[in-house]
C-alpha positions, 0 to 999 in steps of 0.5 A: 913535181913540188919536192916533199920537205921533212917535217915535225911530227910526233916529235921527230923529223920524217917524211910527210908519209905515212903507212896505214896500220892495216887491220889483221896482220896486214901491217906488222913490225917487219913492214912498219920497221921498214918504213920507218928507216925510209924516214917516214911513218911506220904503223903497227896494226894493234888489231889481233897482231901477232905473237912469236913462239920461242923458234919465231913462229907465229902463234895462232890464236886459237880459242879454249874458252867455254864461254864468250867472256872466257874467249874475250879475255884470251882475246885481249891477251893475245891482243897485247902480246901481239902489240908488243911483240910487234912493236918491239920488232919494228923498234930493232929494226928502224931504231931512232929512224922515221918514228913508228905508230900504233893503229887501234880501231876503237870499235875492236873488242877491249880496245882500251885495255889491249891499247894501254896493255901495249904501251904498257909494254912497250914505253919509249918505243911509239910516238904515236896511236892512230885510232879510228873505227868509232868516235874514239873519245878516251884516246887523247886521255890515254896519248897524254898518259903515255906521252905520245901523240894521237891521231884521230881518223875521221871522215868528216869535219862533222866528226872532228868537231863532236871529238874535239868538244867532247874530248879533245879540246882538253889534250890539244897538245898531244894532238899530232895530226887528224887523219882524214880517210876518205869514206869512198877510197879507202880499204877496209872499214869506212866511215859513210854517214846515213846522208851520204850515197855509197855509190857517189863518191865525193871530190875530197878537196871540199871535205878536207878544207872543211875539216881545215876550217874547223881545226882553225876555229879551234887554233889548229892551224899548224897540225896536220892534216894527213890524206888517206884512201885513194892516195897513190902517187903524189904527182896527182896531189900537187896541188895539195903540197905547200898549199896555203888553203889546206895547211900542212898535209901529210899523206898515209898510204895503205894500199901500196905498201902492201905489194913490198918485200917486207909485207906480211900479207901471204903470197897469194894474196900478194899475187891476187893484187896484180889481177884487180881490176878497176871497179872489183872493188865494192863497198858493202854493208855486210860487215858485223860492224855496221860500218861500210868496208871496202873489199875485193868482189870474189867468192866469199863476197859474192855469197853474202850478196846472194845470200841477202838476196835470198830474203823475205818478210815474216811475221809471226801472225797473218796481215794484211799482206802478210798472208800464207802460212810457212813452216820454217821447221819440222815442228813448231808454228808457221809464220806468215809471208806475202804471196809472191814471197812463198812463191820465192821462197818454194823456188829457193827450197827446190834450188836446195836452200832448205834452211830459213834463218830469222834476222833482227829485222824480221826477215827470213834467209834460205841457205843450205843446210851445210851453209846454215851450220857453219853461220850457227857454228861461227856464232856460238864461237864468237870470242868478242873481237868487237864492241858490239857485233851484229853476227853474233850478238856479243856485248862487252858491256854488262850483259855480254849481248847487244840484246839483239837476235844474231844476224846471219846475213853477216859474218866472222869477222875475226875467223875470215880475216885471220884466215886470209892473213895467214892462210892466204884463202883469197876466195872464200874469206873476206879480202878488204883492199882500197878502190885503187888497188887496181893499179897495180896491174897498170902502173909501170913500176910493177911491171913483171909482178916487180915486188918492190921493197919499202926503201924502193917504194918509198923512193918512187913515192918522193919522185912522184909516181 
């Protein structure tokens, strides 16, 4: 394999390898520290981090508001303390080795304040912020305020573009790098367009040397280009390295690291890895977002398939398709539905689903009563961890709502993935992962269920496998 040289980044002198700052707790100081002192690139996730009480336990965030808005700010302040407390405990541990990142999606509920807040605490300490999840305009403003580079994450040369016009072009020189995270491979949230096919990965050879086009149009010839999502060992990216074409290109790995001693991910989570196999994972659309998201088909999943499935058009006066009347309720008027959907909807009634629920879009759901509680119960605790959520219709603009009925054909994002971070419930929440997490259970290095530490996984990393 072509060797892996040091290069400049984030003004430091690192490996060409970079761990992605995983979502909720998924990525902490401990993880990221670790890699650092590797001498590559740490990522502390700033979404919902963690926070330690005076005998270094976890504090769990736990809402007292009455109100959303009252919820959100315990929210952003739980975000902050989180960040800092995080970065901090990478900082003790890799010290001036490798350099340590930020990751915010620019989606997450007060986003700008919960990033500023946590450089604010922690000057000198980050090199660099990731951000994606959006089209995250106002982080070069914030990367030049602090004095630390950013780097976006984008799909598409597309993006790139509407960034670099938009925002961009005015900060270049605290433009470290451009993430480019493949919209078909990586975990979590992904960023698939409407023209293109969720079930038709594209090669991302093309895509990437379109984005290296449009950063040369611009005199970006020299930043990197780093590769996310199906990333797992470089002997399969050789023709990436020192590739003239390409220009400098750095590699993030998310998946992998989180199979290490240092990860923070509970032990059943650790173990559920070694038992994925190739093709359990699936994008869906079920996310509050509206973003794609990558994740492990179990139980959790399995429900909200089920439960879309278990969906029929109504309108609140008879069409010409639309023509038998329902009753939704013990009381008040019916709706109308086609025939063959009441005829549906009566097997779904006697199969216990008795409880329809109205979506945006003019639909009817059937759950179980139990099932229905919990959606409405989820909804009215919503505290605001996104911008805008579809499930339960928060706002943090002016009006506190998206204007929109909540969706129950989504859910709580902040409830599932906190309680898989912490709690370890691999089967009734949400368990996002990256399409190649199915190789843990194939490659040799992992034989036995070896967890590896992160200087061990680095080190097989630069060998190539």
């Amino acid at each position: 394999m072509k060797s892996l040289n040091a290069v400049r980044m984030s003004g430091r002198e690192v490996f060409p390898l970079i761990e992605g700052g995983k979502g909720v707790s998924a990525t902490n100081g401990a993880s990221s520290g670790a890699w650092a002192v590797a001498g590559g690139i740490g990522t502390v996730s700033g979404v919902n981090a963690d926070s330690y009480d005076a005998n270094g336990n976890v504090v769990r965030q736990v809402f007292t508001g009455k109100s959303r808005q009252e919820r959100h700010e315990e929210l952003v302040t739980f975000g902050i303390n989180g960040g800092i407390a995080q970065i901090k405990r990478a900082h003790d541990i890799a010290g001036d080795k490798g350099a340590i990142h930020l990751n915010v999606l620019w989606e997450m509920g007060g986003a700008e304040r919960i990033l500023e807040g946590i450089l604010d605490g922690t000057k000198g300490l980050v090199q660099g912020v990731t951000c994606g999840a959006g089209m995250p305009y106002r982080v070069s403003q914030i990367a030049q305020k602090y004095n630390i580079f950013y780097y976006p994450i984008v799909s598409s040369a597309r993006a790139f573009r509407a960034l670099w016009l938009r925002s961009f072009k005015n900060v270049p020189e605290w433009l470290g790098g451009v993430v480019y995270e493949d919209p078909w491979r990586a975990g979590g949230h992904n960023g698939l367009s409407n023209v293109e096919d969720p079930l038709t990965p594209e090669d991302p050879y093309p895509r990437v040397m379109a984005l290296r086009k449009q950063m040369n149009e611009y005199g970006l010839t020299e930043t990197p280009i780093i590769m996310a999502g199906g990333v797992w060992c470089l002997s399969e990216w050789q023709d990436w390295i020192d590739n003239a074409e390409l220009g400098p290109i750095a590699f993030q790995f998310g998946t992998r690291p989180l199979l290490t001693q240092e990860s923070p991910i509970p032990q059943s989570w650790k173990d559920r890895l070694f038992t994925v196999k190739e093709g359990d994972v699936a994008l869906n659309k079920f996310s509050p977002t509206g973003f794609y998201s990558s994740a492990v088909r179990n139980d959790f999943l399995q429900k909200l398939y089920d439960r879309s499935v278990r969906q029929i058009a109504y309108a609140t006066a008879a069409t010409d398709t639309l023509t038998e009347s329902f009753k939704t309720g013990p009381v008040g008027n019916p709706v109308f539905v086609s025939a063959a959907d009441l005829e549906k909807a009566k097997g779904w009634l006697e199969a216990g689903f008795t409880k329809p629920l109205r979506t945006p879009d003019s639909t009817l759901v059937f759950e179980t009563p139990e099932a229905a509680r919990m959606i409405q119960t989820d909804q009215a605790n919503c505290m605001g961890c996104l911008s805008q959520c579809l499930f339960s219709n928060w706002s943090q603009g002016e009006t506190g709502t998206t204007g929109r009925m909540a969706d129950p054909r989504s859910f709580c994002i902040q409830k599932s993935l906190q309680n898989v971070s912490h709690e370890g419930d691999m089967d009734n929440f949400l368990m996002f992962a990256g399409t190649s997490c199915y190789r843990f259970g194939q490659d040799p290095f992992y034989a036995n269920h070896f967890i590896p530490t992160v200087k061990q996984l680095v080190d097989r990393i630069l060998t190539g496998g």
